[in-house]
Phi, psi and omega in degrees: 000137185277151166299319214307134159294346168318297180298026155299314184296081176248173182303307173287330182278315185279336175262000150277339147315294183308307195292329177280316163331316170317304153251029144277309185274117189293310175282357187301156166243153225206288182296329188264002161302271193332284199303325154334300210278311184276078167282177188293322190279335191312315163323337202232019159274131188277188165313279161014269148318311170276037184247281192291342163313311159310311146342287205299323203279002186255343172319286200309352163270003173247180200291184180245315161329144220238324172286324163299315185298319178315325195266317162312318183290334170283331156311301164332310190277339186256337151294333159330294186320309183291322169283336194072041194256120167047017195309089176078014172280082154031278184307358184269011199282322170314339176285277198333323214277284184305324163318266183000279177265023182225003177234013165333282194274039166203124199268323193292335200274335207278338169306258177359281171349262199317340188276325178270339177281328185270017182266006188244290205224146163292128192284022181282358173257300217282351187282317204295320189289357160277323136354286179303302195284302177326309176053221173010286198303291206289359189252348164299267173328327180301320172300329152314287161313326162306011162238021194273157165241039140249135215281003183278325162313312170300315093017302177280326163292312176330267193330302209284338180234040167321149166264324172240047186274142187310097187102015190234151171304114170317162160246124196257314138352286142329314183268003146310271181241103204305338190329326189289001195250002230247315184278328173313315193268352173259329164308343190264339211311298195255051193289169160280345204253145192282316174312306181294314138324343176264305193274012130309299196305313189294294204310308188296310178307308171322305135015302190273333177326311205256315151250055207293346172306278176349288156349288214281340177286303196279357165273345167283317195289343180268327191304139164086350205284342194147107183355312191260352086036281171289318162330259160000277193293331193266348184272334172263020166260359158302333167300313186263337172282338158299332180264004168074027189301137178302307179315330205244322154333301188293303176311311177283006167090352192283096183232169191241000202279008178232037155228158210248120187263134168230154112071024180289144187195136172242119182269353164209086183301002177223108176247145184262157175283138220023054177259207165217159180271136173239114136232168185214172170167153188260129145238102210274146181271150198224014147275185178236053159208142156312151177213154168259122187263121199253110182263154155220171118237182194210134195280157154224113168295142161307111201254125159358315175253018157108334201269201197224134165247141178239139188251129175247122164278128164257148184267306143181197197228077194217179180248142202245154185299176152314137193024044161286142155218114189242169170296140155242124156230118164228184186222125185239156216262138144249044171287131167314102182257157157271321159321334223213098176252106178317143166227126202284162173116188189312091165230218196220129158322041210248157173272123154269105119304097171057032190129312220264153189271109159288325172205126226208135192200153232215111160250177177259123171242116198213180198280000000 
């Protein structure tokens, strides 16, 4: 059985489509669906690709007002429903697909559209190009959404105005100046829904890439107001607490100059690709109060042309007693990923403490 994530787009994923088409859509073929959709290139079509494939072949079956179809289609989705057909499925990404590229140029229609579609499946890719065009207007509404009162909707203004959402078209405006988002994430700040709270947490961070000032003024302005709240800001503070920023250290209380690193080791100075990495060190707290102690460390990687790039892992975040002292050992994977192509030779190692990079050794990474 194949694995490919393409292949949501299967023979069973289009005949259980058609049969609800079937009884939404007056004019649907059902055989002339199909054979349309499985063309000669369909094999050889990425994920993507078989999203907007689907899109196209499914138009010519629909009204050709662009306003009737928005209202068919909500038959669609509620016929879904009605079968338990796809609720938040991947392969339903094709509605969005279709706004998109047959509702540009009707704001009104396609507003509605989207407010009822991303409650089947999420509109956060096919909304940014209405974004783009619209500009002011749809971010009105987006702000709108954020008080709707379904979180998947609510959820989509966050998510949908991402300045950097991941596999998406930038918002390049945005990521100058975040400010028209600024009120939308405070209306979401104490949301209930955890999902809608994660895509905050994520926003802020995008946020901070570009502005970290911002980031830190709304982690002052936030503090305390409410648990899920704190939350919230310190999972989008992460991007800066990985870079070791001062401003948002100090906020979180994290300073190093009274904790003491010994006795750093690399137990496999030469480690081979897809083996692991061993390393250790003892660390002690040398105040005499308790403190919260943030561990990281950060690999530098070998880059294709000899330099080094670097990544930081956390170890963790907890408070350690007055003059505690403990062992740290951890291992990290050089197993072949797709993300990722090891290049063997010299790279490097560091101890992070509460920001500050502490101590930095040199391994062998070879074949």
């Amino acid at each position: 059985m194949s694995s490919l994530l393409k292949d949501i787009y299967s023979p069973a994923f289009y005949d259980r489509l058609s049969d609800v088409l079937l009884e939404t859509v007056s004019s649907f073929d059902k055989k002339k669906f199909v054979t349309q959709i499985f063309d000669k290139d369909f094999e050889h079509k990425e994920l993507k690709a078989r999203m907007k494939h689907t899109a196209q072949i499914l138009h010519p079956f629909l009204p050709e007002d662009y306003g009737e179809t928005v209202d068919l289609l909500f038959e669609i989705i509620t016929g879904l429903r009605k079968n338990k057909t796809g609720e938040d499925g991947l392969a339903f990404m094709f509605l969005p697909d279709y706004i998109e590229t047959y509702g540009m140029n009707d704001y009104e229609n396609s507003v509605r559209a989207i407010e009822f579609i991303t409650q089947f499946v999420s509109c956060e890719f096919s909304v940014r190009p209405f974004i783009l065009k619209y500009g002011d207007r749809m971010l009105a509404q987006m702000t709108a959404w954020s008080l709707h009162e379904s979180h998947k909707v609510r959820r989509l203004s966050s998510e949908g105005t991402r300045p950097r959402l991941p596999w998406a078209m930038a918002l390049p405006e945005l990521k100058k100046n975040p400010a028209p988002v600024l009120p939308l994430l405070e209306n979401l700040k104490n949301d209930p829904s955890e999902w809608v709270r994660r895509s905050v947490a994520n926003h802020i961070n995008d946020i901070a890439k570009d502005n970290p000032d911002i980031v830190i003024e709304m982690a002052k302005r936030w503090k305390g107001l409410h648990k899920e709240t704190d939350a919230i800001i310190k999972h989008g503070c992460r991007t800066l607490l990985k870079q070791g920023h001062p401003e948002i250290l100090k906020h979180y209380g994290l300073e190093s100059k009274d904790i003491q690193i010994t006795e750093f080791e690399i137990s496999t100075p030469v480690t081979l690709i897809g083996g692991d990495l061993h390393f250790s060190y003892y660390l002690h707290n040398q105040e005499q109060k308790e403190q919260i102690i943030r561990l990281e460390y950060g690999l530098y990687y070998r880059r294709q042309n000899g330099t080094l790039s670097k990544k930081v892992f956390k170890i963790s975040e907890k408070i350690y007693q007055a003059g505690e002292k403990v062992k740290v050992s951890r291992k990290q994977s050089f197993k072949l990923i797709t993300t990722r192509k090891f290049y063997p030779g010299l790279q490097q190692l560091s101890v992070i403490v509460n920001g500050e990079e502490k101590e930095v050794l040199d391994f062998e990474l070879s074949l």
